[in-house]
C-alpha positions as a Markdown table, in Angstrom:
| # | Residue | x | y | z |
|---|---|---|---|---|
| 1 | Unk | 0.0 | 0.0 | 0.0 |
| 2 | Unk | 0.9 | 3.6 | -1.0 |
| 3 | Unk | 0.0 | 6.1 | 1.5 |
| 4 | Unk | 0.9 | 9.7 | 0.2 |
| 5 | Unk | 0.6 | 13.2 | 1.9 |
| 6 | Unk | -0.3 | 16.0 | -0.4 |
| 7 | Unk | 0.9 | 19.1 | 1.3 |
| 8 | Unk | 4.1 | 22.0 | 1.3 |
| 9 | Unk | 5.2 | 20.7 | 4.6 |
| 10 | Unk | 3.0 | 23.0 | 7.1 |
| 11 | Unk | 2.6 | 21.8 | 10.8 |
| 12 | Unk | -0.9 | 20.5 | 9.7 |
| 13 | Unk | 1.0 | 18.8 | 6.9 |
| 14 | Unk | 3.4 | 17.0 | 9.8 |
| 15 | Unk | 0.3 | 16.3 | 11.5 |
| 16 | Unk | -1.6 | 14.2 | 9.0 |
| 17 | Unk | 1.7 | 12.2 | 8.3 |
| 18 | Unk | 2.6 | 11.4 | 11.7 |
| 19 | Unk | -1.1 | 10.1 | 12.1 |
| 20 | Unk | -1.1 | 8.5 | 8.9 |
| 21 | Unk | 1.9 | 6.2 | 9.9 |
| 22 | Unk | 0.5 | 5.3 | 13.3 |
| 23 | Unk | -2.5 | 4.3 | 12.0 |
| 24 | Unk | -1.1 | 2.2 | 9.2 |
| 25 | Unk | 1.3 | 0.7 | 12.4 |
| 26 | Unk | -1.3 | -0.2 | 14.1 |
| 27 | Unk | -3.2 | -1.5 | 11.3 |
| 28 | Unk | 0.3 | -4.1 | 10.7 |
| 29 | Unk | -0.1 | -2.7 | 7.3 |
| 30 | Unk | 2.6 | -3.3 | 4.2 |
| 31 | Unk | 3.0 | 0.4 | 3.2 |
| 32 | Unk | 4.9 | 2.7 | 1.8 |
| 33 | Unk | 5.0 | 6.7 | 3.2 |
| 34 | Unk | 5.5 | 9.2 | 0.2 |
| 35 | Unk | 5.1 | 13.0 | 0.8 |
| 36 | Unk | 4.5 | 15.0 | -2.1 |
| 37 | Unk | 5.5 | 19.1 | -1.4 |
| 38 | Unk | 5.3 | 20.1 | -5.2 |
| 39 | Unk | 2.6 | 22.0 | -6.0 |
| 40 | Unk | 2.5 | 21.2 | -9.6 |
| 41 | Unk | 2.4 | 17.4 | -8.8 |
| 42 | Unk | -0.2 | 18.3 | -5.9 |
| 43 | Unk | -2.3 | 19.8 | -8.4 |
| 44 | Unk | -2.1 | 16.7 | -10.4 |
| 45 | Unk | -3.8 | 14.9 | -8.2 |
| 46 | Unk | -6.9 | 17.8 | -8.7 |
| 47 | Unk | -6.0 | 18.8 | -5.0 |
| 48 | Unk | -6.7 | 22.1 | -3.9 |
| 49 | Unk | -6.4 | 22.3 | -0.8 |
| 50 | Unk | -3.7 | 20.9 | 1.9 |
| 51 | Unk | -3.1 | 18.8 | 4.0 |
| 52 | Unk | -4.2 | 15.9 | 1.7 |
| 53 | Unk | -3.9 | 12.0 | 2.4 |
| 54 | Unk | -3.7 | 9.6 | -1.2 |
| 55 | Unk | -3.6 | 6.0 | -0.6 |
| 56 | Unk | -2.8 | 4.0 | -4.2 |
| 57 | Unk | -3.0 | 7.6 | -6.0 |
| 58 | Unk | -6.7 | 7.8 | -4.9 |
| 59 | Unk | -7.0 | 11.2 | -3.3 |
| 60 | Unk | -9.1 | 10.4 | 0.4 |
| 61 | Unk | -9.2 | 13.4 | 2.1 |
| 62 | Unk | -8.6 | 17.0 | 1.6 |
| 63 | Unk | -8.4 | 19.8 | 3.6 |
| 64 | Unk | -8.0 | 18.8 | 7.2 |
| 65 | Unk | -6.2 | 16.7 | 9.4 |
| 66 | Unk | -7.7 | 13.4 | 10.2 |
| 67 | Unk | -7.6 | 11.7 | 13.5 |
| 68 | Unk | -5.6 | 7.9 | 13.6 |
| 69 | Unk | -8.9 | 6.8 | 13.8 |
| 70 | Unk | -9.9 | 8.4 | 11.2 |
| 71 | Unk | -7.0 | 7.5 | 9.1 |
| 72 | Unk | -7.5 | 3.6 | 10.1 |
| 73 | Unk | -10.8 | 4.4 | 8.4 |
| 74 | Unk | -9.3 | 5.3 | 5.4 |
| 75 | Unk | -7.3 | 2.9 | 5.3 |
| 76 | Unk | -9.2 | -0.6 | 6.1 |
């Protein structure tokens, strides 16, 4: 699994990461962590607003930072 935060590295940015890797910890997930800071690839992705969470190049969440329960959500 490909989990990827879409953001320019804000503290909501940090955020969102470190709650995406705990949850996928506790979830005993394979995955991979990739954080995307260009805006051009961001845009790609039709984000337009930050932080955002991609898992497999599927955009979940925009906007906000999600919870690790919310994440684990997400995620299962």
């Amino acid at each position: 699994m490909k989990i990827q935060i879409l953001g320019t590295g804000c503290a909501k940015c940090r955020q969102l990461t470190e709650n995406a890797e705990k949850a996928a910890q506790e979830l005993n997930l394979d995955y991979q962590l990739e954080k995307i800071t260009d805006i051009n690839q961001i845009m790609s992705f039709g984000v337009m607003m930050t932080p955002a969470l991609a898992v497999d190049g599927a955009v979940k969440l925009t906007g906000k930072v999600a919870t690790v329960a919310e994440v684990k959500t997400l995620l299962a």
